[in-house]
C-alpha positions in Angstrom: -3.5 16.1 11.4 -3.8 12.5 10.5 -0.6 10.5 9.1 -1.1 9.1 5.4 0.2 5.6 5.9 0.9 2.9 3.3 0.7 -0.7 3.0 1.4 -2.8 -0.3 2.8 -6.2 -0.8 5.7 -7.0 -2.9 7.8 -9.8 -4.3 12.0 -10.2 -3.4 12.3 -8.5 -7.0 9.6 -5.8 -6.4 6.3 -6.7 -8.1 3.2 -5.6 -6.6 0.6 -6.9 -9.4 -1.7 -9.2 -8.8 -1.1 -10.8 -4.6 -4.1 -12.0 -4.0 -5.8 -14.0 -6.7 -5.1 -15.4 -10.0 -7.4 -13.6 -12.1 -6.8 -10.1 -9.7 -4.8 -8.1 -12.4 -3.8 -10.0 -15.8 -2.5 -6.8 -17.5 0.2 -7.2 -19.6 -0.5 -11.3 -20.0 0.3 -11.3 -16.1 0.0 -15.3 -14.9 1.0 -15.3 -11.6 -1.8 -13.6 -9.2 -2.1 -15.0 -5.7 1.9 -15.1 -4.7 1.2 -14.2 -1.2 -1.8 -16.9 -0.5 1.0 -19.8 0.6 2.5 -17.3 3.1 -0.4 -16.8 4.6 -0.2 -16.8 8.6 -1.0 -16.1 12.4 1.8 -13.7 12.5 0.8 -12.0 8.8 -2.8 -12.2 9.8 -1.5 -10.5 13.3 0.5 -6.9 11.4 -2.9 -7.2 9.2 -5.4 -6.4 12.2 -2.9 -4.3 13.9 -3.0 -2.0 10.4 -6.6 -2.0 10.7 -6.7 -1.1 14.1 -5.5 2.6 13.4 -7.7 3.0 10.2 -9.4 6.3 10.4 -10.0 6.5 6.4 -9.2 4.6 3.2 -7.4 6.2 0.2 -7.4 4.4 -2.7 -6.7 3.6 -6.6 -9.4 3.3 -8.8 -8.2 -0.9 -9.6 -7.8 -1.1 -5.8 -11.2 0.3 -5.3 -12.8 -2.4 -8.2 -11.0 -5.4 -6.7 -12.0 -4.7 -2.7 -15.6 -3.3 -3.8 -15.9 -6.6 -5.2 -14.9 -8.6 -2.6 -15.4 -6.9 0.7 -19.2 -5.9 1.0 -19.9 -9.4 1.3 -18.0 -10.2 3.8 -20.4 -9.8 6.9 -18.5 -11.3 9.9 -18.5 -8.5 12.5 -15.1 -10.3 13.8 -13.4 -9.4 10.6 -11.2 -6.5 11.5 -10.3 -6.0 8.0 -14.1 -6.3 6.5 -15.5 -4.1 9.3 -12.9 -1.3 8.5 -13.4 -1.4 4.8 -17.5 -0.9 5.3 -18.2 1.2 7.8 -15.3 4.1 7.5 -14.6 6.3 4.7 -13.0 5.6 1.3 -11.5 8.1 -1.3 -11.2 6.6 -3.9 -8.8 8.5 -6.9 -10.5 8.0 -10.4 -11.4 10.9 -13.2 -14.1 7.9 -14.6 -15.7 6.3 -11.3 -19.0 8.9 -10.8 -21.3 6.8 -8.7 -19.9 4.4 -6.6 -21.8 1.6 -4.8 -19.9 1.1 -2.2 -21.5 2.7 0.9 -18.9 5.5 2.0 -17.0 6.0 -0.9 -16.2 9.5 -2.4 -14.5 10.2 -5.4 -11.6 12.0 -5.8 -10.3 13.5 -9.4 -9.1 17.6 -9.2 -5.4 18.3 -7.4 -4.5 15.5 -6.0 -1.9 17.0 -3.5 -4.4 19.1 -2.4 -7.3 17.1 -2.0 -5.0 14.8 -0.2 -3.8 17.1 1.7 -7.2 18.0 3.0 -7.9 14.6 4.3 -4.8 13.8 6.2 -5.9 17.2 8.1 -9.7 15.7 8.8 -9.1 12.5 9.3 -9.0 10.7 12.8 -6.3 8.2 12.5 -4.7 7.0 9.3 -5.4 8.0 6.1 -4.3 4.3 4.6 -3.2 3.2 1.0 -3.7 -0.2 0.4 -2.0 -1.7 -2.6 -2.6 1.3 -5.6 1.1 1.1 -6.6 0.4 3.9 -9.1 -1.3 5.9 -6.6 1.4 5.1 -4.1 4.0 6.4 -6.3 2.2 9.8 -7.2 1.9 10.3 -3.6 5.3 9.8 -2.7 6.5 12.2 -5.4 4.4 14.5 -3.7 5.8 14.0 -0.5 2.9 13.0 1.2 3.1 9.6 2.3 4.5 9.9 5.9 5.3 5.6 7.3 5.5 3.1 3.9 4.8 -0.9 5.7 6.5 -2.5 2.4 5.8 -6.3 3.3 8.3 -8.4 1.5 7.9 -11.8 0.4 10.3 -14.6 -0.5 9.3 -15.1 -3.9 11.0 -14.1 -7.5 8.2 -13.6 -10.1 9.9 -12.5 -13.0 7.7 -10.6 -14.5 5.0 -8.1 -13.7 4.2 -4.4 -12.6 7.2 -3.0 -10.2 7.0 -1.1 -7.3 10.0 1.5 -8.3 10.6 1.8 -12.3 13.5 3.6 -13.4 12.6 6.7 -12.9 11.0 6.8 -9.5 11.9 9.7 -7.3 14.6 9.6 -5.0 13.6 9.5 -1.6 15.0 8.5 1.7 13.5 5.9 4.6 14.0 5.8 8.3 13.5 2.4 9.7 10.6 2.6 12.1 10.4 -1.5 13.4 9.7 -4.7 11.5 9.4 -8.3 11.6 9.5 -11.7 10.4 6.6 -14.1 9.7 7.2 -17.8 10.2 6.9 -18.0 6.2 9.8 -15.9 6.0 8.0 -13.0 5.3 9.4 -9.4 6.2 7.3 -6.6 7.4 9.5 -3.6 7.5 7.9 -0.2 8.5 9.8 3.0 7.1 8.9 6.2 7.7 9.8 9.4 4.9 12.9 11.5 5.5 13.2 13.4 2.5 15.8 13.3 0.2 18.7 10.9 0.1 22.6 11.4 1.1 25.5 10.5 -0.6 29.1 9.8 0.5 31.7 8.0 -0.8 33.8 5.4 1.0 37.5 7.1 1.1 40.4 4.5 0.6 42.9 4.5 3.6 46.6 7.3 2.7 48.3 4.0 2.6 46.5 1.9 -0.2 
């Protein structure tokens, strides 16, 4: 059984919208796309192609899909790791209004999401990988079905913009699996799901 394994960029004060162009994702008057382009680097560039690497499958949202279906089948260079990924192995994409996608590969997904998901971590060879898709990547960790989050932190405060983790998000424990550092200050932290979370409390010593 393949591992379901998700990667999404966020700011210090957990925005997701928008990393990687200005006109990317203006909802909600959103003027800030392209925050990560300046922290661009060999060692980002690096965890990128090492992500890659274990790709055996793509899941995706449907504004994910739009934005990368956009962008990527033009990019031809066979020494892309990313590009080369993105065209020749699968993508699920999750969408109840998508019916014929043009991006070679692509099947949609709409009916019970846990277990259609389900289903392809079980045939895939690899990684079933979540790019981005914040909304997607929330439903699936409600569902318990993300197994290693790489939350990629970077030293920016937007403001203002689509969060991560709303109130409301469901609890849910993280085991730190390894991490990094770019020289831009970036931090790649891999975390791996461990359920539910434990509380404590900090007892005061008898004699205070």
């Amino acid at each position: 059984m393949g591992k379901l394994v998700s990667q999404i960029f966020v700011s210090l004060d957990g925005v997701y919208q928008a990393p990687g162009a200005p006109e990317e994702d203006n909802r909600d008057g959103f003027e800030q796309g392209g925050w990560v382009v300046p922290f661009d680097d060999e060692d980002f560039g690096r965890f990128v192609s090492e992500v890659f690497d274990s790709a055996g499958a793509f899941l995706l949202g449907r504004r994910t899909y739009d934005i990368f279906a956009a962008y990527w089948p033009k990019v031809t260079d066979p020494a892309n790791p990313v590009a080369v990924k993105l065209n020749t192995l699968p993508k699920y994409v999750v969408s109840s209004t998508l019916t014929d996608p043009a991006w070679h590969g692509t099947s949609v997904i709409g009916g019970d999401l846990a277990k259609e998901v389900t289903a392809l971590k079980e045939s895939t060879d690899g990684e079933l990988q979540v790019h981005g898709s914040g909304v997607l990547l929330r439903s699936l960790l409600d569902l318990g079905l993300v197994d290693t989050l790489h939350l990629i932190t970077f030293p920016v405060v937007l403001g203002a913009g689509r969060r991560l983790f709303p109130e409301g998000a469901t609890p849910t424990a993280f085991r730190h699996a390894g991490g990094r550092i770019t020289s831009t200050g970036v931090s790649i932290q891999s975390y791996d799901r461990a359920g539910r979370p434990e509380y404590g409390s900090f007892e005061l010593p008898e004699n205070a």
